[in-house]
FIVEX-967503 format. One line per 4 residues: number of its first residue (from 1); for each residue z, y, x of C-alpha. Coordinates in nm, 4 decimals. Each point is the difference from the previous one (the first is absolute). Layout:
<sites>
NUM	Z,Y,X; ...
</sites>
This chain:
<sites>
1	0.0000,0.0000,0.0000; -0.1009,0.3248,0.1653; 0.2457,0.3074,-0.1195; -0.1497,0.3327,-0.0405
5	0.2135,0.4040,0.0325; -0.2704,0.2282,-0.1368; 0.1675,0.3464,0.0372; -0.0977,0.2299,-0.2868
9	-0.0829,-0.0554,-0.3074; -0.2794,0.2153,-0.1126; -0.3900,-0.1441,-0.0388; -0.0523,-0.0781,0.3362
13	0.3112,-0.2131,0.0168; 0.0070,-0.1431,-0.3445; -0.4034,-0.1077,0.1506; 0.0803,-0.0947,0.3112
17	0.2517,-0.2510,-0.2239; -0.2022,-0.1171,-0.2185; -0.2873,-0.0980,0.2679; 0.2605,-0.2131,0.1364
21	0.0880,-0.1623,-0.3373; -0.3369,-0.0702,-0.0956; -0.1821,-0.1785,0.2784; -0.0140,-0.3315,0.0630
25	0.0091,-0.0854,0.3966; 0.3842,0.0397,0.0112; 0.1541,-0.1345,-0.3110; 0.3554,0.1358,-0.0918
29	-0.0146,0.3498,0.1891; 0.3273,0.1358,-0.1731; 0.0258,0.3774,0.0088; 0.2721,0.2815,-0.0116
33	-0.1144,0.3419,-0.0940; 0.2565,0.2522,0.1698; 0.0332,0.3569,-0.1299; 0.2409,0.2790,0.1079
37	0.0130,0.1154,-0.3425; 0.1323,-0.1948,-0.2932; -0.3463,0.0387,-0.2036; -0.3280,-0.1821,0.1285
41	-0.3654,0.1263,-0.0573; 0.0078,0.2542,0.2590; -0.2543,0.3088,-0.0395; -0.1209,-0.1646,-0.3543
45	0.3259,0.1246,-0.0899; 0.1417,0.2573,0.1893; -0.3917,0.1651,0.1026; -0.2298,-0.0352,-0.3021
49	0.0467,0.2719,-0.2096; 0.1940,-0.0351,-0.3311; -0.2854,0.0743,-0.2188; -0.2072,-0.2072,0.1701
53	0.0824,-0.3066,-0.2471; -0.3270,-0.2291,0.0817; 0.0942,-0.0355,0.4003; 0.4046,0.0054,-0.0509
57	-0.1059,-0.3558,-0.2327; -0.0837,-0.1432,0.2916; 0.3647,-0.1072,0.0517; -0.0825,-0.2697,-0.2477
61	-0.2256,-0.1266,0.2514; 0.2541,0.0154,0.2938; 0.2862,-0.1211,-0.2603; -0.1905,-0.3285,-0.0275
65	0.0116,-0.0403,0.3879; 0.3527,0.0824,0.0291; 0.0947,-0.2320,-0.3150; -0.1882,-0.2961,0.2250
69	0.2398,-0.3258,0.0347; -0.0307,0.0441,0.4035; -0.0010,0.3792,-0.0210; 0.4104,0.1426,0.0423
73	0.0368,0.4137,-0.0129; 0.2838,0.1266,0.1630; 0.0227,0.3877,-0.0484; 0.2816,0.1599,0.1388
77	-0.0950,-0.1169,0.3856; -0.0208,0.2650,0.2286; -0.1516,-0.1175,0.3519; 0.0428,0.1834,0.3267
81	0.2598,0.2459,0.0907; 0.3459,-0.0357,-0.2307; -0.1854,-0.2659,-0.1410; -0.1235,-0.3764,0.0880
85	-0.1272,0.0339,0.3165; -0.3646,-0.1359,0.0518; 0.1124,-0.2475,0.2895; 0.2212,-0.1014,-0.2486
89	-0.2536,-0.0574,-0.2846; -0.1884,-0.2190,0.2332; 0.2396,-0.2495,0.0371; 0.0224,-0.0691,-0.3501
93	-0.3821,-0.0410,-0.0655; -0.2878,-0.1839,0.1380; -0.2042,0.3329,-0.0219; 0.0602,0.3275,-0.1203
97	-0.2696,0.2002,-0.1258; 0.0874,0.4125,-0.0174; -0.1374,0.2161,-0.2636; 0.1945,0.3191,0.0129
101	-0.3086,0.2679,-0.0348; 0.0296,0.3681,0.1269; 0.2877,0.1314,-0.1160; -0.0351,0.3344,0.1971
105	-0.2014,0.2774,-0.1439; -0.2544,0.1897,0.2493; 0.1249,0.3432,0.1131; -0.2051,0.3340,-0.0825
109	0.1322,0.1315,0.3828; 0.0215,0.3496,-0.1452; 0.2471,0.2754,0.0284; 0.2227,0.0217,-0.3936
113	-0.0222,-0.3506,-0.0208; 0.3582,-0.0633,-0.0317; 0.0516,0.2863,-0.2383; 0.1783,-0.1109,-0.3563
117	-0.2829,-0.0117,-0.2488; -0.2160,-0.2299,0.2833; 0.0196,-0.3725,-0.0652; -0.2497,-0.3090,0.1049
121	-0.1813,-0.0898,-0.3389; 0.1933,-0.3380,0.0538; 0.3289,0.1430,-0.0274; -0.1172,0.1629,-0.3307
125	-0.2006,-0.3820,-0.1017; 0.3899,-0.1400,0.0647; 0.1714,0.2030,-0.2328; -0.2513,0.0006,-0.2873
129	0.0307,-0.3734,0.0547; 0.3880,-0.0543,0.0364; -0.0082,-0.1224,0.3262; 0.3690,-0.0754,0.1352
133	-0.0605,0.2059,0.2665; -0.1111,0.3054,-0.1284; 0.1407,0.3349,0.0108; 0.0596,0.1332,-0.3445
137	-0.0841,0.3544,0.0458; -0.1980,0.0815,-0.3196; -0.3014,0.1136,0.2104; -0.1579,0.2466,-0.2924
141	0.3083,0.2607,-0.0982; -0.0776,0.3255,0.1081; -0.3581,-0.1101,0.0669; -0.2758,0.1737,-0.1686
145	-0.3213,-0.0810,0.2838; -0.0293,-0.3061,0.1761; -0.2665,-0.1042,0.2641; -0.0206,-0.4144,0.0977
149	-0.1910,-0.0113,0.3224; -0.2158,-0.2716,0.0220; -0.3079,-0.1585,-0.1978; 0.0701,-0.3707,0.0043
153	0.1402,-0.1950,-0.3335; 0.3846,0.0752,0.0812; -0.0746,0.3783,0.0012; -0.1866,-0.0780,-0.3349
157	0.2990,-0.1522,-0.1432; 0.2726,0.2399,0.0057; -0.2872,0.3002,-0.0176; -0.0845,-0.2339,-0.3221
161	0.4663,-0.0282,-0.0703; 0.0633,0.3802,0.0466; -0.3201,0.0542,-0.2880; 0.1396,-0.2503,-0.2677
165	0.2840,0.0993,-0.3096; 0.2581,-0.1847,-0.0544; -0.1379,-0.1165,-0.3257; -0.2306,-0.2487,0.2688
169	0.2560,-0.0720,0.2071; 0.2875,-0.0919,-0.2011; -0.1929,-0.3392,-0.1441; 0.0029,-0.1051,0.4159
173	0.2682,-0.1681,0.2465; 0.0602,0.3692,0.1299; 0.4065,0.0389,0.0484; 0.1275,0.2391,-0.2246
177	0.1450,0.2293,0.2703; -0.3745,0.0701,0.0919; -0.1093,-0.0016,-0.3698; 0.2284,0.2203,-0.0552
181	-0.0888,0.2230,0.2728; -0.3895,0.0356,-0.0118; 0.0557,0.0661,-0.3771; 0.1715,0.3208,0.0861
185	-0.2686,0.0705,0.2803; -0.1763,0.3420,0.0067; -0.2290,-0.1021,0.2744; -0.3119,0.1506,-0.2098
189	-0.2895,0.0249,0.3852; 0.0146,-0.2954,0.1797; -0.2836,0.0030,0.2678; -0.1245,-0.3114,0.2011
193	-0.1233,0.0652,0.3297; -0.2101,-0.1906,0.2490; -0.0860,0.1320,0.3339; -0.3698,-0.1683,0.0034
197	-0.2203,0.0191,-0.2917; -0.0512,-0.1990,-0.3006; -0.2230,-0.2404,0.1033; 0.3009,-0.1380,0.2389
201	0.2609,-0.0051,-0.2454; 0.1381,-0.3094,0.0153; 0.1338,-0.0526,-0.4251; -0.1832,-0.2615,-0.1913
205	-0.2235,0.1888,-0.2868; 0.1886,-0.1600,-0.2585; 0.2947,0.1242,0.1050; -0.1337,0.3794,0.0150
209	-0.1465,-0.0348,-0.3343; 0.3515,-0.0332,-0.1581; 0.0924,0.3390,0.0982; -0.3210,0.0968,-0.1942
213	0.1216,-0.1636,-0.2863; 0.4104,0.1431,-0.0392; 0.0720,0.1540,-0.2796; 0.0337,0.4499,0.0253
217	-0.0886,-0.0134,0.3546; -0.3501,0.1313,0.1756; -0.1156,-0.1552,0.3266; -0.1565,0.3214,0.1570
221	-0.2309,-0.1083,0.2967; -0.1303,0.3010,0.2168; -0.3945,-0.0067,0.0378; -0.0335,0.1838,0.3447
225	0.2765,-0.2669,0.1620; -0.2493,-0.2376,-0.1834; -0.2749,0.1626,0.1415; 0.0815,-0.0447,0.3703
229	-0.0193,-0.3622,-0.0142; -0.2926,-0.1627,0.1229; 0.0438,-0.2737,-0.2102; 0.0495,0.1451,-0.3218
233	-0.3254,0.2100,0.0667; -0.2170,-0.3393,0.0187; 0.2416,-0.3055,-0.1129; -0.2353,-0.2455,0.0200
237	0.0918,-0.1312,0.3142; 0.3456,-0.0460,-0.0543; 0.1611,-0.3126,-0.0865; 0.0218,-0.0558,-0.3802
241	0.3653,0.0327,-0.0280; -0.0598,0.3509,0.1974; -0.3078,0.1099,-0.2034; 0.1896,-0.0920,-0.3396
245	0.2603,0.2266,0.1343; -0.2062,0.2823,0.0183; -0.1685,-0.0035,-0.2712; 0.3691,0.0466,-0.1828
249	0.0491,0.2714,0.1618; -0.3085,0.1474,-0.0333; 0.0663,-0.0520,-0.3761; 0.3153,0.1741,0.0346
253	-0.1769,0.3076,0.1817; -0.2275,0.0788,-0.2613; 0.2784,-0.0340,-0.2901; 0.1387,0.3184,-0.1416
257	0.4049,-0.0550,0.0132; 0.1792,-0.0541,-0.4086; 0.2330,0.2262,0.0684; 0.2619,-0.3146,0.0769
261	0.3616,0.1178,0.0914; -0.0028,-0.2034,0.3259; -0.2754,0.0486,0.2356; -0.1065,-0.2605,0.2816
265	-0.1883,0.1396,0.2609; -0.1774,-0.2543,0.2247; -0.0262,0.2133,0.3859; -0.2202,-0.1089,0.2724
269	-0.0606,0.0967,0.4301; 0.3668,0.1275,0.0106; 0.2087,-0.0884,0.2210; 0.4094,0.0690,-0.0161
273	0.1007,0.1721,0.2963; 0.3500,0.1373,-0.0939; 0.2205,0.0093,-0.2999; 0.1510,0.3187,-0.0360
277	0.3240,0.0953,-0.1714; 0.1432,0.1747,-0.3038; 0.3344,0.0504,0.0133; 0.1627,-0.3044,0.1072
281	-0.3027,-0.2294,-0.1196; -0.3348,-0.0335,0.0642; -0.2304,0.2384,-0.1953; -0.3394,-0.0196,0.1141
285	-0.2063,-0.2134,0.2167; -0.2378,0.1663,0.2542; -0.3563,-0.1651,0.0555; -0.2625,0.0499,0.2462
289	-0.3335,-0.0551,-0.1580; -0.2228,-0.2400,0.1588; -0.3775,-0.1176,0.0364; -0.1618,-0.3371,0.0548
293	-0.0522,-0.0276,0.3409; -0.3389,-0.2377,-0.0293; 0.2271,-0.2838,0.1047; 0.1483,-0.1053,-0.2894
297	0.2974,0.2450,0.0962; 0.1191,0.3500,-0.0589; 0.0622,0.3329,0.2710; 0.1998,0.2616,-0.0760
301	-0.2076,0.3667,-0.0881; 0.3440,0.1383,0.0880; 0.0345,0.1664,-0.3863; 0.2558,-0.0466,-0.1846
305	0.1347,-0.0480,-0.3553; 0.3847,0.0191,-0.1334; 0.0410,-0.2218,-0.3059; 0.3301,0.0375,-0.2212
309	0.2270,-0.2963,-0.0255; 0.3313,-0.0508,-0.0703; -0.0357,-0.4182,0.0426; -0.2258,-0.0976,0.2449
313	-0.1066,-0.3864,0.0164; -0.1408,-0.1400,0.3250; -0.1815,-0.2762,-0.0338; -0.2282,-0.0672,0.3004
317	0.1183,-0.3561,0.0595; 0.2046,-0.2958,0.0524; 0.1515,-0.1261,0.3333; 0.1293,-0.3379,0.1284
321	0.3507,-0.0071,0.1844; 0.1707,-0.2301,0.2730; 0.1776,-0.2568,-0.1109; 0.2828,-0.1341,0.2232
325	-0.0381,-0.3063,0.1679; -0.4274,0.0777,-0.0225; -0.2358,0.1243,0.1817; -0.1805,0.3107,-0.0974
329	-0.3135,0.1957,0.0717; 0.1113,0.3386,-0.0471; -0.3396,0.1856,0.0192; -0.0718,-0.2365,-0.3365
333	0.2865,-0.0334,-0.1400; -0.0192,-0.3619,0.0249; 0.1387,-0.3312,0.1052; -0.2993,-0.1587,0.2744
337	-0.1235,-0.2940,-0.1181; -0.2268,-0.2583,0.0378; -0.1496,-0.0868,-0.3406; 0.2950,0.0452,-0.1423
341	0.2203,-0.1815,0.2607; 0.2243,0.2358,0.1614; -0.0612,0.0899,0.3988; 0.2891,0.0662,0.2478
345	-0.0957,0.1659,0.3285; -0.4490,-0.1599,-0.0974; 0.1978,-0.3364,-0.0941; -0.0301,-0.2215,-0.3308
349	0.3745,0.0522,-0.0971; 0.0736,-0.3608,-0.1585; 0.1233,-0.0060,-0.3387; -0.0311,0.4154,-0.0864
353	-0.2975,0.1110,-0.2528; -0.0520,0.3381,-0.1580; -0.2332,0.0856,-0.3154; -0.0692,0.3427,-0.1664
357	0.0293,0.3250,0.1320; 0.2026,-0.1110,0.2657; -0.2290,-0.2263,0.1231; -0.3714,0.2257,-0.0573
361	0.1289,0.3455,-0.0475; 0.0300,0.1953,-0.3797; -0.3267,-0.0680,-0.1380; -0.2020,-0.0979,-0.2652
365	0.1221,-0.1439,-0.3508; 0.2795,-0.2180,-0.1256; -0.2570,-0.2949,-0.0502; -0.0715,0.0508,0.4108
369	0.2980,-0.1462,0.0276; -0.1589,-0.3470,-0.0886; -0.1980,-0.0865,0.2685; 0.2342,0.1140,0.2618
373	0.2877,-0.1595,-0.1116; -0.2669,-0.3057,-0.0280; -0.0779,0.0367,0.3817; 0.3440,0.0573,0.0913
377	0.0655,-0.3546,-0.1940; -0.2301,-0.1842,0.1613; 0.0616,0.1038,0.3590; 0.3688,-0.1612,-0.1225
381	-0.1193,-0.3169,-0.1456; -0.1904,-0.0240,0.3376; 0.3014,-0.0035,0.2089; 0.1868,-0.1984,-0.2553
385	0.0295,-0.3598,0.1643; 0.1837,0.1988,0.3063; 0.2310,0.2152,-0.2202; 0.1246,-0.2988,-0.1580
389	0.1506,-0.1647,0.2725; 0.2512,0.2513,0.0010; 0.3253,-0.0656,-0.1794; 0.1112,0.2875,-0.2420
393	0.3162,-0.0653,-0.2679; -0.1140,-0.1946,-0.2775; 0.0556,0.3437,-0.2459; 0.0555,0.3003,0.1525
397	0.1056,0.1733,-0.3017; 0.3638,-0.2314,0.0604; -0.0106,0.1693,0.3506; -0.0531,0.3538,-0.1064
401	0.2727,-0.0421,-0.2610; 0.2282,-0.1200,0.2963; -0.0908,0.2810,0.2017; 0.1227,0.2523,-0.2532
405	-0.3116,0.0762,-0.2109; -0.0436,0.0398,-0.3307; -0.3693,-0.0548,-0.0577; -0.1154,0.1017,-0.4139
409	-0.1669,-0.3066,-0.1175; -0.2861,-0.0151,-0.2479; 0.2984,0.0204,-0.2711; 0.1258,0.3049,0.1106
413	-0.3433,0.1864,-0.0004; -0.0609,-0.1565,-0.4240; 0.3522,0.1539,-0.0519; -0.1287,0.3174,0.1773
417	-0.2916,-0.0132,-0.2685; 0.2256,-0.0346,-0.2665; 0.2458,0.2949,0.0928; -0.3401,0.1760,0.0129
421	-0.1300,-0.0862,-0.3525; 0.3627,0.0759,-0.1288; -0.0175,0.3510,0.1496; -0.3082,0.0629,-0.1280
425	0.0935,-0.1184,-0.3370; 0.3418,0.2408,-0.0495; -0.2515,0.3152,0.1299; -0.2738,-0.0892,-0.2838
429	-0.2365,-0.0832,0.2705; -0.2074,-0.3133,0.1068; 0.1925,-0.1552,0.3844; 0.1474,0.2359,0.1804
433	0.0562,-0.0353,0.4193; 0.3563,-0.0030,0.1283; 0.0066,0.2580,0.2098; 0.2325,-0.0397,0.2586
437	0.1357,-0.2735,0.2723; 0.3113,0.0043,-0.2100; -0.1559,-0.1089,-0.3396; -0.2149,-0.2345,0.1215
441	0.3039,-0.1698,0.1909; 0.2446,-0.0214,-0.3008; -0.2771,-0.1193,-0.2363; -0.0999,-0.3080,0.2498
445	0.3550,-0.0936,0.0788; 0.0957,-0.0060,-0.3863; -0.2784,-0.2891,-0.0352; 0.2357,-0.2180,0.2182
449	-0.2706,0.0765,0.2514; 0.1906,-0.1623,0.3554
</sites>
């Protein structure tokens, strides 16, 4: 019997899991899905948006793998530092396989960027989605502009948040600390900028045709940043994703506004080179206007532009970080690897996998996940018949429990669920998301959770 640690438990761990449940060459691969928080599904529910109902349903899909006879989730597992140290881990299990993404958010490098009133877009993504670890500042009061800079689908989706009334939100999983907050918001401008034009912006078109669609709110696109795009002067040689894109906003350009009483204004070739301050707070972001430099980049024409905002949202990127007792490529962000086996010092490291973001960097979609986690699995399976002649304890959940853990079993997260329903239930709403490390806790432990 080979034993299995997969560390995280969002789609490119829940995957990597069920590759090894599925195939057929090594018969009886049991697997433990390890999570620092008490909740599995990773990004599908702490990341995806809450009114983005289709893609949050894939936790049915991932439920099914975690629900698997050989399949064990133990949330509440913190590994590394004041946690179960990796060397550690690895005597338990034949193999472990890592799949903690890129938790860091990329770094503007300006001057104002610590001002109050400047968070990552993540930060903001955690507390709309009741992530333990979130700060609960409110984010909107005393807010009345807002710029998110960036043009990829995150940037889209709390552009897409700040727009929407609480009558849209309230049927979601939003916590009601954040309902409550964005339905007192007075954030009316909230401006999206990208520094390159928008033939490069990176947001699917489906995504940027729901801002066209939210209810008292124009999308104002400018036709002279429009204009200075090669690409959206002669699309047809852009890819179709790209070209569809464009043709959106092109719609959008030649649209007279409805007189809406929040505006959206899409910004392109503007690039944030300070935020400046109002008060204590940030009030006003100062751009330098740039050009395509026939390269596919941008230079700087050394004018400027200062844009009012009271919450700024940076959202130019994810980033992976070391993980103690790994390796790590710090120009990538990632753990070196050798398809998907991990490499100490240009050496196979025996029994040590990653998958995800960790592994290939933060791109492309949740489904990319697949097919990595699927290489990852079968560099494993190739090594298998040498992994297995190494004795681990015959369960090393009985170990962990000696060692002083408390790991929340499968149990614990359905009790989780049900404290959730219940919640939403007393506030006339649909589920509701404990919000806090304390909640979640107290509502796993009262299922008799170990």
């Amino acid at each position: 019997m080979l034993r299995v640690a997969v560390v995280g438990s969002g789609p490119s761990g829940v995957y990597a899991a069920q590759s090894l449940v599925q195939q057929s060459q090594v018969p009886g691969v049991r697997v433990d899905v390890l999570d620092r928080l008490p909740c599995p599904y990773g990004l599908v529910r702490y990341g995806v948006a809450p009114d983005h109902e289709k893609i949050k349903s894939l936790q049915n899909n991932l439920r099914t793998v975690l629900e698997h006879e050989r399949v064990r989730f133990l949330g509440g597992v913190r590994v590394g530092p004041d946690g179960l140290p990796t060397a550690r881990l690895r005597e338990l299990y034949h193999a472990v396989v890592y799949c903690v993404g890129a938790a860091a958010d990329r770094r503007l490098g300006v001057p104002g960027e610590e001002l109050p009133g400047s968070w990552s877009a993540t930060e903001f993504v955690s507390w709309y989605s009741a992530h333990p670890d979130a700060v609960s500042d409110g984010f909107v009061p005393g807010a009345r502009a807002a710029v998110v800079i960036g043009v990829g689908n995150v940037a889209v989706d709390v552009t897409r948040i700040l727009a929407r009334g609480v009558a849209e939100l309230s049927p979601t999983d939003m916590p009601q600390g954040a309902l409550a907050a964005l339905s007192h918001s007075q954030v009316r401008e909230i401006q999206m900028v990208g520094r390159r034009g928008p033939s490069q912006a990176r947001f699917t078109t489906k995504e940027l045709r729901e801002l066209g669609g939210l209810p008292d709110t124009d999308v104002v696109v400018d036709p002279a940043e429009l204009a200075l795009d090669p690409g959206y002067a002669d699309p047809s040689g852009l890819p179709a994703a790209q070209r569809r894109n464009v043709e959106v906003m092109r719609g959008w350009a030649e649209r007279p506004p409805s007189g809406g009483s929040r505006r959206i204004r899409l910004r392109f070739f503007l690039r944030p080179v300070e935020l400046l301050p109002e008060g204590e707070r940030v009030g006003a972001v100062r751009f330098e206007r740039t050009v395509p430099d026939g390269h596919g980049g941008v230079t700087g024409t050394g004018r400027y532009e200062d844009i009012e905002a009271q919450l700024v949202l940076r959202s130019v990127g994810y980033r992976g970080v070391p993980l103690d007792g790994l390796p790590f490529d710090a120009e990538h962000g990632t753990v070196p690897h050798l398809a998907g086996r991990v490499l100490r010092d240009g050496s196979v490291a025996p029994g040590e996998y990653v998958a995800g973001w960790i592994k290939r960097g933060p791109t492309g979609v949740i489904g990319t996940n697949r097919p990595c986690a699927k290489e990852t699995v079968t560099s494993l399976l190739e090594d298998a018949p040498a992994l297995a002649q190494r004795e681990v304890p015959d369960d090393p959940l009985n170990v962990l429990r000696t060692e002083g853990l408390s790991p929340v079993e499968w149990t614990g997260w359905q009790a989780i669920e049900r404290a959730e329903a219940e919640l939403g239930a007393s506030l006339g709403r649909g589920v509701v998301k404990l919000p806090d490390w304390r909640s979640l806790m107290q509502a796993a432990r009262a299922a008799g959770a170990p």
